[in-house]
C-alpha positions in Angstrom: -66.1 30.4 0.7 -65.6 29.3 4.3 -64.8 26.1 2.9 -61.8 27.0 0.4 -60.4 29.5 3.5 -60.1 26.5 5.7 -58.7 24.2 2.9 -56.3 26.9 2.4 -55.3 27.7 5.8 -55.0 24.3 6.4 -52.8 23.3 3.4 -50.6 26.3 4.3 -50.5 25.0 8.1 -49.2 21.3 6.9 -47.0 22.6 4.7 -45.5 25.0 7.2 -45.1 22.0 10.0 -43.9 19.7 6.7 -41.2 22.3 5.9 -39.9 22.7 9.6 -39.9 19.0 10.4 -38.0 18.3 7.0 -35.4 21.0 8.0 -35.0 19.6 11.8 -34.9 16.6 10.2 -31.9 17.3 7.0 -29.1 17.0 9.2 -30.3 13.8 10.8 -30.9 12.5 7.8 -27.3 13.4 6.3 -25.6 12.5 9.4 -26.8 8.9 9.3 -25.8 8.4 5.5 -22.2 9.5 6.3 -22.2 7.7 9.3 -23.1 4.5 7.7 -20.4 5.1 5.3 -18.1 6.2 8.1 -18.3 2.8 10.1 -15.8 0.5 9.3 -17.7 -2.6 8.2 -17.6 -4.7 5.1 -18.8 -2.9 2.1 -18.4 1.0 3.3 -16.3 3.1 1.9 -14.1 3.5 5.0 -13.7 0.0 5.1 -12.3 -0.1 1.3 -9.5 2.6 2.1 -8.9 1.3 5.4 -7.9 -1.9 4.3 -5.7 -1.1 1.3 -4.9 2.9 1.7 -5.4 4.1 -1.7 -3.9 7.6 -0.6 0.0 7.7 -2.0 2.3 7.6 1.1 6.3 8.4 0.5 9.0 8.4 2.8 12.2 10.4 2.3 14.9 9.1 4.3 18.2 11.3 5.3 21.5 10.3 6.8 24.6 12.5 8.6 27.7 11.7 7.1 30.5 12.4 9.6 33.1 13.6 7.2 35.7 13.8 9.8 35.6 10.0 11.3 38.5 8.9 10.2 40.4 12.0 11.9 38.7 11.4 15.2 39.2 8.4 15.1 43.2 8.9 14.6 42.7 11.5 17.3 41.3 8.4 19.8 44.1 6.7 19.3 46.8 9.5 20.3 44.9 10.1 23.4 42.8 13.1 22.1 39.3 13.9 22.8 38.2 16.9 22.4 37.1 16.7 19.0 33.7 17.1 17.5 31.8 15.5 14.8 31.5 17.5 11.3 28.3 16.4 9.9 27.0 16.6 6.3 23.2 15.9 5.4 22.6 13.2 2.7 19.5 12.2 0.9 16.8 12.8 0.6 16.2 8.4 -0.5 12.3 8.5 -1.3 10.8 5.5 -0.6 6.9 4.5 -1.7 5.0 3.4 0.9 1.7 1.5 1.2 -0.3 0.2 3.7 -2.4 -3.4 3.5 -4.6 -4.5 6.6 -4.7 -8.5 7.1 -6.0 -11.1 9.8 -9.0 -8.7 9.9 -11.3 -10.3 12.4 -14.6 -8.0 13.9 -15.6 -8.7 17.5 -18.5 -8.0 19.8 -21.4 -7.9 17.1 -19.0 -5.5 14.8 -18.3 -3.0 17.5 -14.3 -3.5 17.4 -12.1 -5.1 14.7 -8.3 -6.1 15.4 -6.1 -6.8 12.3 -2.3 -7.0 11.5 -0.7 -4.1 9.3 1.5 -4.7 6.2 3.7 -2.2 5.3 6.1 -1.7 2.0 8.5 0.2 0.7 9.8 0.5 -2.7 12.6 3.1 -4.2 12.3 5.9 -5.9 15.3 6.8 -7.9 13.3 9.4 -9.7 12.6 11.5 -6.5 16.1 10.5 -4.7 19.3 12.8 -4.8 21.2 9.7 -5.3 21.5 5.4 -5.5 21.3 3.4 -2.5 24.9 2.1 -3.3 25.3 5.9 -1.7 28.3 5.5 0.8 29.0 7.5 4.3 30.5 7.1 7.9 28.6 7.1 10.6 28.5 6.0 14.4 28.4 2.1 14.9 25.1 1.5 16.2 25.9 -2.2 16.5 28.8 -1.8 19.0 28.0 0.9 21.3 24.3 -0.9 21.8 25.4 -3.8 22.7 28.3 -1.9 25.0 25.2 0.2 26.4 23.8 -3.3 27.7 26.7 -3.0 30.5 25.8 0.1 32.1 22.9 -1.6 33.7 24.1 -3.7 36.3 20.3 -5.1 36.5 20.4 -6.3 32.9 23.0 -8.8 33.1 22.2 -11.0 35.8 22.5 -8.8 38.7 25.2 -6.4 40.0 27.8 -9.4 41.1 28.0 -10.2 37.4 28.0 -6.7 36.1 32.2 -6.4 36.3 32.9 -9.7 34.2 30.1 -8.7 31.9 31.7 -5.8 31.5 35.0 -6.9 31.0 33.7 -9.7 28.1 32.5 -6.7 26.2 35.5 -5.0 26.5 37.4 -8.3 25.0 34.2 -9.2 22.3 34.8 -5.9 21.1 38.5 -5.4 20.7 38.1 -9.4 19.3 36.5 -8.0 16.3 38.1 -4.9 15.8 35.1 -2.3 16.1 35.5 1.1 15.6 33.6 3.7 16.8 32.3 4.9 13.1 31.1 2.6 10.8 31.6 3.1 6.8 28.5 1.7 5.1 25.8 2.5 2.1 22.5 3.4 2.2 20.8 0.2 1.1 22.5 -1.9 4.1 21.5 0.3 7.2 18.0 0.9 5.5 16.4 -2.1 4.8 19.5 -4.8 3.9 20.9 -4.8 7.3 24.1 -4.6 8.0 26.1 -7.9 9.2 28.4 -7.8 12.3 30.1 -9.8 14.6 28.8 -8.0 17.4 25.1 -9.3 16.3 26.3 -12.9 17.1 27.6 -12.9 20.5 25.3 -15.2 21.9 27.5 -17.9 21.6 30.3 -16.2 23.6 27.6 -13.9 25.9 24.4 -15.8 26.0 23.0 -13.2 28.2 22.6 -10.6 25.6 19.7 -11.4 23.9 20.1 -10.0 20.6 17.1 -10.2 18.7 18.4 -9.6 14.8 21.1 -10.8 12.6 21.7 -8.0 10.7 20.7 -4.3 11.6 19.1 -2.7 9.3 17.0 0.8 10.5 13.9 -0.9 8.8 15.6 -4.3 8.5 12.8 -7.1 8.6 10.0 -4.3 8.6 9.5 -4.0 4.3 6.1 -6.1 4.3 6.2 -7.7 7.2 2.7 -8.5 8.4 4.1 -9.4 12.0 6.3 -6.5 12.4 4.2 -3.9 14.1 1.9 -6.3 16.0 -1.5 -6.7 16.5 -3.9 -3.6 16.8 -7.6 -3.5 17.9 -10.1 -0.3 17.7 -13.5 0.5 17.3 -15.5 0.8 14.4 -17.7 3.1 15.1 -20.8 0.7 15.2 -21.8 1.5 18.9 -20.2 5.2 19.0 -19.1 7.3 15.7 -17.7 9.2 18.5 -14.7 6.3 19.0 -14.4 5.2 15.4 -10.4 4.1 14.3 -9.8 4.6 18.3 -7.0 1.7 19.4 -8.8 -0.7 22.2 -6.0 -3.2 22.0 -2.0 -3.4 21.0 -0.2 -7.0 20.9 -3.1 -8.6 22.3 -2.9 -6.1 25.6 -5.7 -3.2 26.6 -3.0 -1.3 28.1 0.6 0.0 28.4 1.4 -1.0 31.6 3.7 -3.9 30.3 6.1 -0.4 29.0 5.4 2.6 31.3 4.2 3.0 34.9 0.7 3.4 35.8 0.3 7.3 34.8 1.5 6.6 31.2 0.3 2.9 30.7 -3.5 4.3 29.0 -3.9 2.8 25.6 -5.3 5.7 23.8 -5.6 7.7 20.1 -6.4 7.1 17.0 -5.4 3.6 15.8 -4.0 5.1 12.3 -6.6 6.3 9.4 -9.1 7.6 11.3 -10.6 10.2 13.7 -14.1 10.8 14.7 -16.0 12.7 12.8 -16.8 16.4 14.2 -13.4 17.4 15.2 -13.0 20.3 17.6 -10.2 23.1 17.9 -8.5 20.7 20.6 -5.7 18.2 20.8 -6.0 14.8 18.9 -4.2 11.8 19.9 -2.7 9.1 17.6 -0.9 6.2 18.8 2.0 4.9 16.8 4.1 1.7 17.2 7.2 3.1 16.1 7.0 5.0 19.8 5.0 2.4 21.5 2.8 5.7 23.2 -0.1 8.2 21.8 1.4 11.2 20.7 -0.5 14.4 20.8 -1.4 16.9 18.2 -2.2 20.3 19.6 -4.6 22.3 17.2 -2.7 25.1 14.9 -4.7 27.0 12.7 -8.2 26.6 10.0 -6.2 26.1 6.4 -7.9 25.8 2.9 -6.7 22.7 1.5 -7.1 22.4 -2.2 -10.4 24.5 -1.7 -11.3 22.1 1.4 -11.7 23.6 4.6 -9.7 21.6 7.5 -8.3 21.8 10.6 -4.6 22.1 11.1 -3.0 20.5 13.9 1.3 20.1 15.0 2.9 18.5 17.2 5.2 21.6 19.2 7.3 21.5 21.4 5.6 20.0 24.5 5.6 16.7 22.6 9.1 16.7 22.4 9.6 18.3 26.1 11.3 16.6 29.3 9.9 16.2 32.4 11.3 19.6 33.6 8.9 21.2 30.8 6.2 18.8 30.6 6.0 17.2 33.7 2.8 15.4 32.9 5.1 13.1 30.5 7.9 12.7 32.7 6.5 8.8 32.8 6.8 8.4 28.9 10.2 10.2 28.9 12.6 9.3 32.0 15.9 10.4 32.1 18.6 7.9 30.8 19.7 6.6 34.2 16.1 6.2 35.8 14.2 3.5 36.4 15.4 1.9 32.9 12.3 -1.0 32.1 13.6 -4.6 30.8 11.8 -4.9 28.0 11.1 -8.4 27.3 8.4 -8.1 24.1 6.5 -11.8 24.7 5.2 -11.4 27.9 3.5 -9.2 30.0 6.3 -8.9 33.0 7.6 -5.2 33.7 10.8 -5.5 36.0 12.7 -2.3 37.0 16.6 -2.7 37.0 19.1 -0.6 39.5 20.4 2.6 38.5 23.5 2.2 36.2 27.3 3.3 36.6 27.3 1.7 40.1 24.7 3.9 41.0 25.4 7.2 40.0 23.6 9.8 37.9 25.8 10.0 34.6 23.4 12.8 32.5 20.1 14.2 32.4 17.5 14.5 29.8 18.1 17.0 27.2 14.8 18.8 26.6 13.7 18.2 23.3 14.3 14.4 23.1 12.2 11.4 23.7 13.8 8.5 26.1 12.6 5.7 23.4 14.6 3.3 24.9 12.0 0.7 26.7 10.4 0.9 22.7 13.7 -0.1 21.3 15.2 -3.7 22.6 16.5 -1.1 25.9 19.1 0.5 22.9 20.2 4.2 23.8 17.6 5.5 21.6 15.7 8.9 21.4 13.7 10.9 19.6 13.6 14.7 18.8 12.0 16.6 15.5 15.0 16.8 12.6 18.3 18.9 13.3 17.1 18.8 16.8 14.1 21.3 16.1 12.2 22.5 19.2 15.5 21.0 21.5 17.9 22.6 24.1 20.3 24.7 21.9 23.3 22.8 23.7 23.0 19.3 21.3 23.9 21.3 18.3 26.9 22.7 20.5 27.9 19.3 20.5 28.8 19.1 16.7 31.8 21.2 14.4 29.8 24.5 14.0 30.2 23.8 9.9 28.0 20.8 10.2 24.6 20.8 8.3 22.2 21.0 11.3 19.6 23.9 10.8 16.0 23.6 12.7 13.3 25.4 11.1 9.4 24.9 10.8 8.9 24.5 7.7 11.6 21.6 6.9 11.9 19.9 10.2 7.7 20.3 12.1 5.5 17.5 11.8 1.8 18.6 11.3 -1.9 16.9 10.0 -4.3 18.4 8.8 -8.1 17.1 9.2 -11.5 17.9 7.6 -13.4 19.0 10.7 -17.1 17.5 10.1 -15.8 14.1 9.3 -12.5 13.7 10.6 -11.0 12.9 7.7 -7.4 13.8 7.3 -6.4 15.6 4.3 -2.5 16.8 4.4 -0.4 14.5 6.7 3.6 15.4 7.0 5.5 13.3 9.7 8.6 14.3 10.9 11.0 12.3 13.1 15.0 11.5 13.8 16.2 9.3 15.7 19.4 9.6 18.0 21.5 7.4 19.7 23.2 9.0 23.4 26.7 8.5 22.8 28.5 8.6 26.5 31.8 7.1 27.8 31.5 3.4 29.2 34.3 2.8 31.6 35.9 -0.1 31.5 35.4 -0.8 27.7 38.4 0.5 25.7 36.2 2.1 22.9 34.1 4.3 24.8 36.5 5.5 28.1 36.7 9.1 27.5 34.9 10.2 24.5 32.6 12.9 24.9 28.7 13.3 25.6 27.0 13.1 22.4 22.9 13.2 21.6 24.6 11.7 17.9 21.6 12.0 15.1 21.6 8.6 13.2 18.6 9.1 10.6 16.1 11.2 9.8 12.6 10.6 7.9 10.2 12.4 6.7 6.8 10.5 5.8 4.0 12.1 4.0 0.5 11.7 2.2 -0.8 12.8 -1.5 -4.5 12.7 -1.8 -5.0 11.7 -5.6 -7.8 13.7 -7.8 -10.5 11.4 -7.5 -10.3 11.4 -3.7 -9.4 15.1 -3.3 -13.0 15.3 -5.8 -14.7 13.2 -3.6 -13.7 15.1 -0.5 -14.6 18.3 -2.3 -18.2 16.9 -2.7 -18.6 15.9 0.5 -17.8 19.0 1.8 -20.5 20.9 -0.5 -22.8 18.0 0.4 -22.3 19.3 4.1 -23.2 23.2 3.1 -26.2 22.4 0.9 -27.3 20.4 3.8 -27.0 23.5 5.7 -28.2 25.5 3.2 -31.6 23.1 2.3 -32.0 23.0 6.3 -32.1 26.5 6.6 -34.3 27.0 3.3 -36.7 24.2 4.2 -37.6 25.7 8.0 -37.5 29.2 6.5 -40.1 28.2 4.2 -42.0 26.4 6.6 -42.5 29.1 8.8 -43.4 31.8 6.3 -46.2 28.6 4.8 -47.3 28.4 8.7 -47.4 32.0 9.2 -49.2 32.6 6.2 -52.1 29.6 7.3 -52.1 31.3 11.2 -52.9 34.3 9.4 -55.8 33.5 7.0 -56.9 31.5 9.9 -57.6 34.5 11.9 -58.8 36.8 8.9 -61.5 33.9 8.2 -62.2 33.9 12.0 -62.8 37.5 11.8 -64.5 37.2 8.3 -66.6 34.4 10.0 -67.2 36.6 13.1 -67.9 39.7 10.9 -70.7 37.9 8.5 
């Protein structure tokens, strides 16, 4: 008898400590599986989509027409100005996007991995509210850019030249007859590019360094492996905890070569992913097309096709000028401060004098990003579509029939993220881009007009997760509750097994005692 109660106590007793080790031990166990599979190293799954994104992407492009350009421009030329632009919404073009890594080269024993990044577009008639022969006016982007150059007396070989420079422009531009809006289709200032005079003026002004023949708004980008630069991140080898996070952007560890010291931290996600057990904070995500991280604040918890994720936005303190977000103030300077010459091939940051012989001409609109040190030093900015989240007074600016409504739900850029592995589910970007219109004195075309934030194009990109992924997803995320569930079950059981073997221990102790 003695001998069967300690078999049995004992049995119960290993199989209690079996069950709680084996519980402690579930997640630890799951964890490393996804992990493995998480890293981005030859023969993972993360490595598979991260090199050729199987998850459709589409891009839906729109444009303002400026149905009255041909009357303001009749009104220039009697003198008048105190006209505004009627604008009409046109699109959306949907475009197909994909996404093909190349030059992929791991460094320090796997623990980063830089690469170059394809991307293509093709059109899709099917989803598109018209062809790309689609005609409409809008501003000349070629002209006023390269008549922007002039304000800065800095850019053009100092302020003793800035007069004459200004005063060739003047001539280069009556020369070729440019006018202030353009008439043009959808194909050309997409991806064609659009040819000017005013994009070969290096022969007459070899001081403007104009660095394409045509303009296109993603001329020379449609596959380009070169385009967007090289990017470096981490893996996740030696940290899960930094896997797809950007270590390195055309061959620099930092942004000091755009942005003063504040602003010049290389930081965010490098693109696909973010690591894995995501928190109710902000993520960052650094994008190219801005040449900065851009930060997501966290939203709300959303079902997603029956997955649980974490919704994040970008609001309005993205979008905010230094007035309302003074902590970005460095990203997003006002148009006549400190203005950066941006020279893309090496790593000198120079700082030109204040423009308009040294006056303050406008300030930043809240709601618009100062892109210009991104963009070849262009008047460019960025705000959400229709000027969403922005100072009420830009859409003052335009005829009160013109198509501009803000709203969430058309115009908000969001992401939306599975929280245990970071993997995004529902990804809608949202951005237009704007060129500051503002008289130029001196140059015929521009003395006198108006002050215009003047919206150019709007784009909307945004991921479908196909069925097989979606599944997989789906899987994963009941993979992540049974482990919960087996953990839970597993120590459960080993306690009641250990209890139970504590137990007969001391009833054969007092069985022993008792005989």
């Amino acid at each position: 008898m003695c001998r069967k109660t300690t078999c049995c106590y004992l049995t119960l007793g290993i199989l209690g400590v079996i069950g709680i080790v084996m519980g402690a031990l579930t997640p630890l166990i799951f964890n490393l599986i996804t992990e493995s599979q998480l890293i981005v190293k030859e023969g993972s799954y993360s490595y598979e989509i991260w090199k050729d994104l199987p998850v459709p992407m589409y891009m839906k492009v729109f444009y303002f027409n400026v149905t009255n350009a041909e009357e303001i421009m009749e009104s220039i030329e009697k003198g008048n100005y105190t006209w505004k632009p009627l604008l009409k919404q046109i699109g959306p073009y949907t475009f197909r996007e994909d996404h093909h890594k190349h030059n992929i080269t791991f460094k320090d024993d796997g623990d980063k991995v830089s690469y170059y990044q394809a991307k293509s577009w093709n059109f899709e008639p099917d989803l598109s509210s018209g062809p790309l022969e689609d005609e409409f006016y809008t501003l000349n982007p070629i002209a006023y850019s390269a008549a922007d150059q002039t304000r800065w007396p800095g850019f053009l070989g100092g302020a003793e030249s800035f007069t004459f420079f200004r005063y060739m422009m003047d001539q280069t531009i009556t020369k070729f007859n440019e006018k202030l809006f353009i008439k043009t289709n959808i194909s050309a200032i997409t991806f064609d590019g659009i040819d000017d005079d005013m994009l070969h003026i290096n022969d007459e002004m070899p001081e403007i360094d104009i660095p394409f023949d045509r303009f296109g708004w993603f001329y020379d980008r449609n596959s380009s492996v070169e385009y967007d630069g090289e990017f470096e991140m981490w893996t996740g080898k030696d940290d899960i905890q930094k896997l797809g996070q950007i270590t390195g952007y055309r061959g620099r560890d930092s942004l000091s070569w755009l942005y003063p010291d504040t602003c010049s931290k290389l930081d965010g996600s490098a693109g696909e992913f973010f690591p894995p057990k995501r928190e109710k904070d902000a993520i960052y995500y650094f994008t190219p097309d801005l040449c900065r991280p851009i930060f997501f604040n966290f939203k709300e918890e959303v079902d997603f096709e029956l997955i649980k994720g974490y919704k994040y936005w970008l609001d309005q303190s993205f979008v905010a000028n230094g007035t309302q977000n003074s902590s970005a103030s460095c990203y997003n300077p006002d148009p006549d401060f400190r203005q950066p010459i941006y020279v893309l091939d090496t790593a000198d940051l120079e700082w030109s004098a204040l423009p308009m012989e040294g006056s303050i001409d406008v300030g930043l609109y809240n709601g618009v990003l100062n892109v210009s040190s991104c963009k070849f030093n262009t008047p460019s900015y960025v705000s959400f579509p229709h000027f969403y989240q922005a100072d009420p007074i830009l859409l003052d600016m335009f005829h009160e029939d013109s198509d501009l409504n803000p709203n969430e739900e058309d115009h908000s850029s969001h992401l939306t993220l599975m929280p245990e592995p970071g993997i995004p589910l529902d990804v809608t970007i949202r951005m237009q881009i704007n060129l500051l219109l503002r008289e130029i004195p001196g140059i015929k075309l521009y003395e006198n007009i108006p002050t215009i934030m003047f919206p150019m194009i709007w784009f909307e990109t945004y991921t479908e997760l196909p069925d097989d992924m979606k599944t997989q997803l789906l899987f994963l995320e009941w993979a992540n509750n049974l482990k919960n569930y087996l953990m839970g079950l597993s120590i459960g059981l080993g306690c009641v097994f250990l209890m139970a073997g504590i137990v007969t221990w001391v009833m054969a102790r007092k069985w022993s005692v008792s005989v």
